[in-house]
C-alpha positions as CSV (number, residue, x, y, z in Angstrom):
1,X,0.0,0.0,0.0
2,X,2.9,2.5,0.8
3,X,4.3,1.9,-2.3
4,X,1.4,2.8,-4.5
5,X,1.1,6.3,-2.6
6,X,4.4,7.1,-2.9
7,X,3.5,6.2,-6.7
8,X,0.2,8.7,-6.3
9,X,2.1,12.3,-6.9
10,X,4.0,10.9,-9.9
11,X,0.4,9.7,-11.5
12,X,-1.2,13.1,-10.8
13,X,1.1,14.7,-12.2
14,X,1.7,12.9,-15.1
15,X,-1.9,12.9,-15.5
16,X,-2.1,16.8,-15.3
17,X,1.0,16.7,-18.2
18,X,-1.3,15.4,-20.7
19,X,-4.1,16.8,-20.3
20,X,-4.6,19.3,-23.8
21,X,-7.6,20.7,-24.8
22,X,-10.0,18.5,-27.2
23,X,-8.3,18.9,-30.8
24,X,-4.8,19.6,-29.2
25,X,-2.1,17.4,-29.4
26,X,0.0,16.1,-25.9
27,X,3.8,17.7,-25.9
28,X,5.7,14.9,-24.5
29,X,8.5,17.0,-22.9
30,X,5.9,18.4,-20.4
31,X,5.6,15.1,-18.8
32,X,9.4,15.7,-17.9
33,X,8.7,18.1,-15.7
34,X,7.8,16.6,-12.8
35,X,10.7,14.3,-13.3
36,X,12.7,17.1,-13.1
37,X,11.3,18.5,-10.3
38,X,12.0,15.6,-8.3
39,X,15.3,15.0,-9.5
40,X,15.7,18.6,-8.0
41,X,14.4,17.3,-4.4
42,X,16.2,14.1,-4.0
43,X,19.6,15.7,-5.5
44,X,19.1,18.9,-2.4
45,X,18.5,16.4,-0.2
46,X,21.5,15.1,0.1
47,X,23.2,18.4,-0.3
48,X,21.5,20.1,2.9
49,X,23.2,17.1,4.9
50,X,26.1,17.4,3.5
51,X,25.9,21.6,4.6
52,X,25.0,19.9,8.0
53,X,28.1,18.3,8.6
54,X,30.1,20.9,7.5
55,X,28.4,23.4,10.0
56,X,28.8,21.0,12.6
57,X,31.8,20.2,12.2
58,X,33.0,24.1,12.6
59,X,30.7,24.4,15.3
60,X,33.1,21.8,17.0
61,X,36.6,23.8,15.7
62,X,37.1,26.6,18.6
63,X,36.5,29.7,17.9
64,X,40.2,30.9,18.0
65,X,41.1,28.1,15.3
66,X,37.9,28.3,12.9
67,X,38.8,30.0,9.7
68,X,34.9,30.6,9.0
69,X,32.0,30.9,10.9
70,X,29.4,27.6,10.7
71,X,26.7,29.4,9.1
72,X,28.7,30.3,6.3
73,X,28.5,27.1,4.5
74,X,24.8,27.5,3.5
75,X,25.9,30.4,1.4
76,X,27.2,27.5,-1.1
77,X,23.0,27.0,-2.1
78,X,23.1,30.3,-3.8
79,X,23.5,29.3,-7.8
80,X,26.9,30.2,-9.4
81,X,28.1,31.5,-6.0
82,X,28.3,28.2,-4.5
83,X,30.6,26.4,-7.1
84,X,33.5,29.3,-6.1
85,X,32.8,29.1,-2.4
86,X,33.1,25.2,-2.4
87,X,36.9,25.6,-2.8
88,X,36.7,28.2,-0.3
89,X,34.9,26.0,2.1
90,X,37.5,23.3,1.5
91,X,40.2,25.4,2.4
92,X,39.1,27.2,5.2
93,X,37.9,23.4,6.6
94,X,41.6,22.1,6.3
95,X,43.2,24.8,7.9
96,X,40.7,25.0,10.6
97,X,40.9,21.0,11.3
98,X,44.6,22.0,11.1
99,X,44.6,23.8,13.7
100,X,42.4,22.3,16.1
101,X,44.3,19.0,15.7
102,X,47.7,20.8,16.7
103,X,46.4,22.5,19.3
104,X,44.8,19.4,21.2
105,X,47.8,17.3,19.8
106,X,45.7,14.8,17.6
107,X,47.6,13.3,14.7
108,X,46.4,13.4,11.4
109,X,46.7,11.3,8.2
110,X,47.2,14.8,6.1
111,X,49.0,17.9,6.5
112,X,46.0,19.7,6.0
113,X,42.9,16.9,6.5
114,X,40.4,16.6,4.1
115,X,42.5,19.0,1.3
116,X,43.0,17.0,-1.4
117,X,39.6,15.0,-1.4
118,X,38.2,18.8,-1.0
119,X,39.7,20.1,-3.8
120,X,39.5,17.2,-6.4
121,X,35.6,16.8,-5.7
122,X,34.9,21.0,-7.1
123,X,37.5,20.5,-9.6
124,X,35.6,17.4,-11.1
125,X,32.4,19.0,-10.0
126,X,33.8,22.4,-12.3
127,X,34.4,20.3,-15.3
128,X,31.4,18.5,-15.5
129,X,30.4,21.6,-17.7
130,X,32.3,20.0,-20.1
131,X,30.7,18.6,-23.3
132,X,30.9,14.9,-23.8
133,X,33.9,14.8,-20.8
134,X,31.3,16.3,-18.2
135,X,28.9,13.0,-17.5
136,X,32.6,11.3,-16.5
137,X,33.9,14.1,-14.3
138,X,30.2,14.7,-12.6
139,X,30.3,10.6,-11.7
140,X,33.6,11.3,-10.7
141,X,33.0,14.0,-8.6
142,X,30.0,12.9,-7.0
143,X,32.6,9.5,-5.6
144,X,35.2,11.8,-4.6
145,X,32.5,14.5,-2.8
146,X,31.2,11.6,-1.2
147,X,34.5,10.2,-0.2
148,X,34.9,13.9,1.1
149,X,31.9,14.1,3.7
150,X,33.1,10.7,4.6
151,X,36.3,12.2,5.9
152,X,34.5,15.6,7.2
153,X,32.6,13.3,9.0
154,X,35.2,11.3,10.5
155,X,37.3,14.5,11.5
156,X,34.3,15.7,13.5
157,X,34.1,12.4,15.2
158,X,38.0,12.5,16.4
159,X,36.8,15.8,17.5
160,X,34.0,14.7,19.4
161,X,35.6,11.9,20.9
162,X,39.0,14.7,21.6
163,X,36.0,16.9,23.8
164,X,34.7,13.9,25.3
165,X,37.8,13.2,26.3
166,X,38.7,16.2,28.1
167,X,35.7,16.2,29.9
């Protein structure tokens, strides 16, 4: 039963797609629509959880370490805007974690943690504008920005665990 009303939307509106006055025929590429709409939600999604972590994870960084306030990462939703400040996200991220890490004395795998996962997801993500090359760099970039959050993730763990810890 759940099934069939999570099928319910996708029926109405395909239904509302080709409706056309008597006389008038269908055009196919409105059904699309709502395909596209929905490929919208589930890819945001994703995307605000990913703006989550981040957040939360500068929320943990002290303040005298953090390169960027938290709140600052939801500036990345605003279109064209948010491509340039991914690599300025990235950057400020390492050298925050960079920080903390030396200052509590936690050892890390990278120099600056989470740089060159950071950097290679928006440089894929940057060339999937690229015709013919771009469907290869966008699968590409999605692996390595999930491969990134992974590691964002894991950082603010360590730094959970560090305050925990100290407590």
């Amino acid at each position: 039963m759940k099934k069939l009303m999570f099928l319910f939307p996708a029926f109405i509106f395909y239904s509302f797609a080709y409706m056309q006055p008597a006389g008038q025929q269908a055009n196919p590429f409105i059904a699309f629509i709502p395909l596209l709409f929905f490929g919208f939600i589930i890819s945001v999604i994703p995307l605000i959880f990913y703006l989550v972590t981040l957040q939360n994870t500068f929320n943990l960084i002290s303040v005298e370490n953090r390169k960027m306030q938290p709140g600052e990462v939801w500036l990345t939703l605003i279109p064209l805007f948010g491509i340039i400040w991914q690599f300025i996200i990235v950057n400020r991220m390492a050298d925050s974690l960079k920080l903390e890490f030396a200052s509590k004395g936690i050892k890390t795998e990278e120099e600056r943690p989470g740089i060159s996962m950071g950097l290679t997801y928006c440089i894929l993500y940057c060339c999937s504008i690229i015709p013919f090359l771009g469907i290869l760099t966008s699968i590409a970039g999605l692996i390595c920005w999930i491969i990134y959050w992974v590691k964002i993730n894991e950082y603010k763990n360590r730094l959970i665990y560090s305050k925990n810890l100290l407590k």
